[in-house]
N, C-alpha and C positions, 0 to 999 in steps of 0.2 A: 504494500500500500504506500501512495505516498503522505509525507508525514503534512505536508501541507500542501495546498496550490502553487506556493513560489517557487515549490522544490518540485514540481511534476517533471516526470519521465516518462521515458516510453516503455513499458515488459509486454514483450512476447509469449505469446502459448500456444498449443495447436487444440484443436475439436477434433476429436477422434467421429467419420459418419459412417455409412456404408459403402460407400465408397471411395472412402480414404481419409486423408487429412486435411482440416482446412488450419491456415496459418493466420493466426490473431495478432495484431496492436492495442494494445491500451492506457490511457492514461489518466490521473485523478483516480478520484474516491466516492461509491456512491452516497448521494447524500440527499438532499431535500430536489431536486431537479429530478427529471426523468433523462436516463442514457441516453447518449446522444451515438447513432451506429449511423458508419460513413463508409460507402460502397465510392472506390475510385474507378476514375476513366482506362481506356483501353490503351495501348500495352502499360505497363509494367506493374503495380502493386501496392497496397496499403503505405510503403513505403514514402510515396509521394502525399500523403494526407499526412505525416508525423508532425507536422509544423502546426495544423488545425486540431491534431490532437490533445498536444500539449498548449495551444493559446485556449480552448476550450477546459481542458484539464485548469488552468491557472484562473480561468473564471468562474470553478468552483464545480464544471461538471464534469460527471466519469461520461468518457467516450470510447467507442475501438471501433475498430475498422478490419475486418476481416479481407483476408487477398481472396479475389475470383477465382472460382478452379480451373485451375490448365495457367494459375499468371503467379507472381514473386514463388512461395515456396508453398501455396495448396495443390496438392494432388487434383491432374483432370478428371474430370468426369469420366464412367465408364460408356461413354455415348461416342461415336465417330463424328455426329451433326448435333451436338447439343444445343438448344436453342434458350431463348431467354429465359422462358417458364424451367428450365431443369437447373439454370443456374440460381434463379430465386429460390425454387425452393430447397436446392440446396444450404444456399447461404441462410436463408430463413432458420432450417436445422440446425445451422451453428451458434445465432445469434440467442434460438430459444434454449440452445445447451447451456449458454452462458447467461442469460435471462430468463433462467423459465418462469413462463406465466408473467412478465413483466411487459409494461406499457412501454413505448420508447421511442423518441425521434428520431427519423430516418432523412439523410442527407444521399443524394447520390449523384454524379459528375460523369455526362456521355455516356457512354457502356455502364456505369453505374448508377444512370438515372432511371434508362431501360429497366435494370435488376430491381431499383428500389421501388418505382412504381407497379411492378406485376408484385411485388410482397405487398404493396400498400392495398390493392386491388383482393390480394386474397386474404389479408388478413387484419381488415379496417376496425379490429375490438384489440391490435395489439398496438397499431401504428398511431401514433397521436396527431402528428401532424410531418410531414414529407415535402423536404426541398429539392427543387431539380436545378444544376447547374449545370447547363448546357445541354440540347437533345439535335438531333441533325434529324430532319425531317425530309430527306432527300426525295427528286422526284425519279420516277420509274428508271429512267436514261443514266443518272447519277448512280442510282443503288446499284442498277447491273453492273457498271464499270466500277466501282469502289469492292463489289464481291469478288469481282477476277482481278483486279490489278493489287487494293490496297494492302489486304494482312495477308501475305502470300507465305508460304511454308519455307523454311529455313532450316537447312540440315546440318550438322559439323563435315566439313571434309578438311583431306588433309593438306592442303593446301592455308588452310584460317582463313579462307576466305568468308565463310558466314560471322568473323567476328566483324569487319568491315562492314558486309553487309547490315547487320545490325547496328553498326556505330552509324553509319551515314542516315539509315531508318529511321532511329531516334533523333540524330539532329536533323534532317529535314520535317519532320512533323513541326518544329517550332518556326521553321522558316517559311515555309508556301502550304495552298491547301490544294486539292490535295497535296501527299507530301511528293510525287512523283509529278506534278507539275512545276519543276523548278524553271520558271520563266517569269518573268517582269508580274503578269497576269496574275499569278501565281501567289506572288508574295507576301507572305502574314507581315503586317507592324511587330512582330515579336524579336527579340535575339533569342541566341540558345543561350539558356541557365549557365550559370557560375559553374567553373569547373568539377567542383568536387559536387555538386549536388546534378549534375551532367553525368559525370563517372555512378552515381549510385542509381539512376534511374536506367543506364546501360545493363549495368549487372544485374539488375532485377529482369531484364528483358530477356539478358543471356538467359537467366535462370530456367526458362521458360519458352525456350525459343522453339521447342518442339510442339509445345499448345496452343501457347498463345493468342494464336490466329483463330480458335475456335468459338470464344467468345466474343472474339473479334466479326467475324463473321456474323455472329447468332445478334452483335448488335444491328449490323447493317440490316440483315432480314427482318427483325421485330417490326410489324404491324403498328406503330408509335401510333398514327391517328386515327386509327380504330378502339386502341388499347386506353389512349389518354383521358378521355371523356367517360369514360368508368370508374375513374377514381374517385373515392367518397370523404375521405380526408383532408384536413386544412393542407393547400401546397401553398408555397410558397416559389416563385419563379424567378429565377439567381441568374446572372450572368454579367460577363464583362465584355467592352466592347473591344477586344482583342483578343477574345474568344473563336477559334475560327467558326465556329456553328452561332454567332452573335443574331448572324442574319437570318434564321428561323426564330426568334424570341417573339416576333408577332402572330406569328402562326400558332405557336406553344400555346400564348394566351388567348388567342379564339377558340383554341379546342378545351382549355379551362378557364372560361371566364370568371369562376369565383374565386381563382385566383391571385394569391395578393404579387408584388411582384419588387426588385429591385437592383439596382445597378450595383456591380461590381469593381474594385479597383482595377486599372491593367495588370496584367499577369508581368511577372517578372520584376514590380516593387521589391526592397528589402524585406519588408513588413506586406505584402500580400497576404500572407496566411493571418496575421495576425488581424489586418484590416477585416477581410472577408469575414472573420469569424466573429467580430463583433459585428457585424451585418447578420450573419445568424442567428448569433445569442439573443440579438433583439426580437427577434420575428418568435423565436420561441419562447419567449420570457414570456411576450403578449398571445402567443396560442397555450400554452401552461395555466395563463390566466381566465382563460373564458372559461 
């Protein structure tokens, strides 16, 4: 446990399910708040929410963030084509191994906004209230080509050439969208991350470079504006405008109008995680409150 908020850390653990292991983050103490659990975006891992973990932990709430299976160090799925319902309710099984029977706010980012709304949809007497940060609402022409060209399969040979392949992977996602559109057209307002927080979102990818692409995929397929309009829980509608999916946040909000919604700093602040996260705390200070 940590002994106070100022002194929050990160501990890992795993969930033992039946088909394997899923790998936990977490930090803080549970206390008068309800848990705050945070599904990240596609590739790499829980890893990448540590910063929101611990500015969340130091604001006095327990949070964790379980890895997607097939991504950082949870076991894939026993599926060849897992789609998003097998990954929610997977991760759901982890979350209630570590909660059972408990109420809890649910945060999720791209691939993991996907994951956190089909949990919120099936199980709206556990989720209290559900933030999306960022959803790519792509039209027919886009999905097909982001299915065959984007999270494409990555094998070790002996050569090392799938460590490059991977390295260039991850830093063009920050640079153009898509990321194999590297042309003028192409190009996100973003730089790539500082180097040691660059280097650990690499290795989480390596980690994983055999699956990865499976929930990768299963994002791109998900049904988003059939599925969104089902949700019955307070959301809340997150995003920043160098987000590369920024430009579907209107569409988001006509498929939930009840909706509440709010801007986010640019990505690549020092203090990003810690700004964004008082952007959340707020929203569910005041959904804790109704």
């Amino acid at each position: 446990m940590d002994a106070q908020p100022g002194t929050a850390r990160i501990r890992r653990s795993f969930v033992d399910l039946p088909h394997g292991q899923v790998h936990v983050r977490q930090a803080g103490t549970p206390g008068h708040a309800l848990p705050v659990v945070m599904l990240h975006q596609s590739p790499g891992s829980a890893k990448q929410l540590e910063g929101f973990l611990l500015a969340f932990a130091r604001s006095g709430r327990f949070a964790l963030a379980p890895d997607t299976p097939g991504n950082g160090d949870s076991d894939p799925l026993a599926l060849t084509q897992p789609e998003i319902g097998d990954l929610a309710a997977a991760q759901f099984a982890a979350i209630d191994a570590l909660l059972p029977g408990q109420r809890f706010d649910l945060y999720g980012s791209h691939t993991g906004a996907s994951i956190a709304m089909e949990i919120a949809i099936a199980h709206p007497d556990r989720v209290n209230s559900l933030i999306i940060d960022g959803m790519g609402l792509y039209s027919p022409e886009l999905q097909a080509e982001v299915l065959q060209r984007y999270a494409r399969e990555i094998a070790p040979d002996d050569e090392a050439t799938h460590l490059m392949k991977v390295w260039h992977f991850c830093r063009d996602q920050f640079l153009f969208w898509p990321y194999y559109n590297r042309t003028a057209a192409g190009r996100l307002p973003n730089g790539v991350p500082e180097t040691q927080e660059f280097h650990d979102f690499v290795v989480e990818v390596l980690k994983a470079m055999r699956s990865y692409h499976l929930s990768y995929r299963a994002a791109f397929r998900h049904p988003k504006r059939q599925r969104l309009p089902l949700i019955g829980v307070p959301v809340l509608l997150a995003g920043s405008g160098s987000d590369m999916l920024a430009g579907y946040f209107d569409e988001l909000k006509s498929l939930i109008p009840q909706a509440e919604t709010a801007e986010l700093p640019a990505w690549g602040l020092p203090d990003y995680a810690v700004q964004a996260t008082a952007v959340f705390s707020a929203y569910l200070d005041q959904a804790g409150a109704r």
